[in-house]
C-alpha positions in Angstrom: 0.0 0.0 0.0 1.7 3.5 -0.6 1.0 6.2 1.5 1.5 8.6 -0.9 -0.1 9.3 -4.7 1.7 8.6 -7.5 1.9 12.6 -8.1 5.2 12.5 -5.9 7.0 10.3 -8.2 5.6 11.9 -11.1 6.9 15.2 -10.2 10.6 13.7 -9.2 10.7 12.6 -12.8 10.2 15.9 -14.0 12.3 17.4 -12.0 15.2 15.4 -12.1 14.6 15.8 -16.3 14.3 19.5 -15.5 17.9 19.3 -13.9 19.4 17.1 -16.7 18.2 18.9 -19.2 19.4 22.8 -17.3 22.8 21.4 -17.1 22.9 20.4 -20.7 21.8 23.6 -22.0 24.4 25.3 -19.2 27.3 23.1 -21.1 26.0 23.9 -24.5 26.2 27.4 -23.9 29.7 27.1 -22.3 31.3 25.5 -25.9 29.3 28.1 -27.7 32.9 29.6 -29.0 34.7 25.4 -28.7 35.7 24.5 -32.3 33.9 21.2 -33.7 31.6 21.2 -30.3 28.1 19.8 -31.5 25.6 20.7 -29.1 23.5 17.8 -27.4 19.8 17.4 -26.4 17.7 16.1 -23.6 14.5 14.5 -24.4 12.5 11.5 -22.7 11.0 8.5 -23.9 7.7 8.8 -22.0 6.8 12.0 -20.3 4.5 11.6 -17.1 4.9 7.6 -17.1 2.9 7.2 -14.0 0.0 9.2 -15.3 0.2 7.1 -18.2 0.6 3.9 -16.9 -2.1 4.1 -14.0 -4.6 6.6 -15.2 -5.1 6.4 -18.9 -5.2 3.6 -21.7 -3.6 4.9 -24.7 -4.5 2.8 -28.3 -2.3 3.3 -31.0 -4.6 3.2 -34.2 -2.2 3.9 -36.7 1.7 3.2 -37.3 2.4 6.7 -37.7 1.0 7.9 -34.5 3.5 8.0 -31.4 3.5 4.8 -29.4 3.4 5.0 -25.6 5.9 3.6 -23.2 5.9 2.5 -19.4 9.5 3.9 -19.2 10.8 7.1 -18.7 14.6 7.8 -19.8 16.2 10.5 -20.4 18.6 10.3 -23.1 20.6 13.0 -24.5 21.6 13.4 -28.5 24.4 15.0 -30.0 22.9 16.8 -33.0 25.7 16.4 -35.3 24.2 17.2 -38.6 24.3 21.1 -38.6 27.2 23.6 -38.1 26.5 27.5 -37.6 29.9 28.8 -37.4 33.3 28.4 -39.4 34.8 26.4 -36.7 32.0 23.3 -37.1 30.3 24.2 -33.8 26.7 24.4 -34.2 25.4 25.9 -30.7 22.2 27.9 -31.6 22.8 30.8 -28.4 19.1 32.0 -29.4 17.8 28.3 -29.2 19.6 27.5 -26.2 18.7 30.7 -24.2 15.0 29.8 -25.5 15.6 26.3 -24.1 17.1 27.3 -21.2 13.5 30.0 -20.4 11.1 26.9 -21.0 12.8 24.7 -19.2 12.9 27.4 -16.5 9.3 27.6 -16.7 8.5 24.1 -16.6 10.7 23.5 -13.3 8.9 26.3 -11.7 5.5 24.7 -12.2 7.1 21.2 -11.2 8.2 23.1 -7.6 4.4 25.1 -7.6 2.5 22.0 -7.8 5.0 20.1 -5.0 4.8 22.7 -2.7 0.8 22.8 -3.3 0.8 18.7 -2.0 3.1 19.3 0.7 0.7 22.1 2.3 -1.8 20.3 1.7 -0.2 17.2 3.6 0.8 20.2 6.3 -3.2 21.1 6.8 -4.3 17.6 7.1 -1.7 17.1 9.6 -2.9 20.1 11.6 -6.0 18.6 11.2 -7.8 21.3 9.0 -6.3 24.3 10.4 
C-alpha cells in the first residue's frame, strides 16, 4: 500500500529531467565559441509515465502515431548534422537561451505544484487548520 499518490513520483521525474536537461543547455552554452563542439539534447521517452501507466489507456490506431511507453529515460543526442559557425560548432545561443527559459518555466511549475501537495499534507496534519 503506498501512502503517498503517484503525483510525488511523477513530479521527481520531471524534476530530475528539469535538472538534466538545465545542465545540458548550461554546457551547451559554455562551448558556444569550442571549435567542432556539436551541441546535445535532452528528451525522454515517456513523459508523465505514472500518469500514463495508472490513469489512462492509450491505443495506437495507426503506425504513424506516437506509441506509448511504461519507461521514462532520459537520453541525450548529440545533433551532429548542422554547423552554424566556421569552426564546425553548431550551438544555436538563441535556441539554447530559448531552451534554457522553458525549461525554466516548466521547473517552476514542477516546484508550484510540489509545494501545493506538501501544504496540503501540512493542513491535514494540523487537522484542518
Amino acid at each position: 500500500m503506498s501512502l503517498f499518490s503517484t503525483t510525488f513520483q511523477t513530479i521527481e521525474n520531471g524534476i530530475s529531467y528539469a535538472s538534466q536537461k538545465q545542465q545540458t543547455i548550461a554546457q551547451n552554452i559554455a562551448n558556444v565559441d569550442t571549435p567542432n563542439y556539436k551541441s546535445k539534447t535532452v528528451t525522454r521517452t515517456s513523459e508523465f509515465r505514472d500518469l500514463l501507466h495508472n490513469e489512462l489507456e492509450a491505443y495506437q490506431t495507426d503506425s504513424k502515431h506516437i506509441p506509448f511507453s511504461n519507461s521514462s529515460q532520459i537520453m541525450i543526442t548529440q545533433q551532429g548534422n548542422t554547423s552554424y559557425q566556421a569552426n564546425g560548432n553548431n550551438v544555436d545561443m538563441d535556441k539554447e537561451m530559448a531552451d534554457m527559459a522553458e525549461n525554466q518555466i516548466y521547473y517552476e511549475a514542477l516546484v508550484d505544484r510540489l509545494n501545493g501537495k506538501f501544504n496540503s499534507l501540512q493542513t491535514v496534519i494540523r487537522g484542518g487548520k
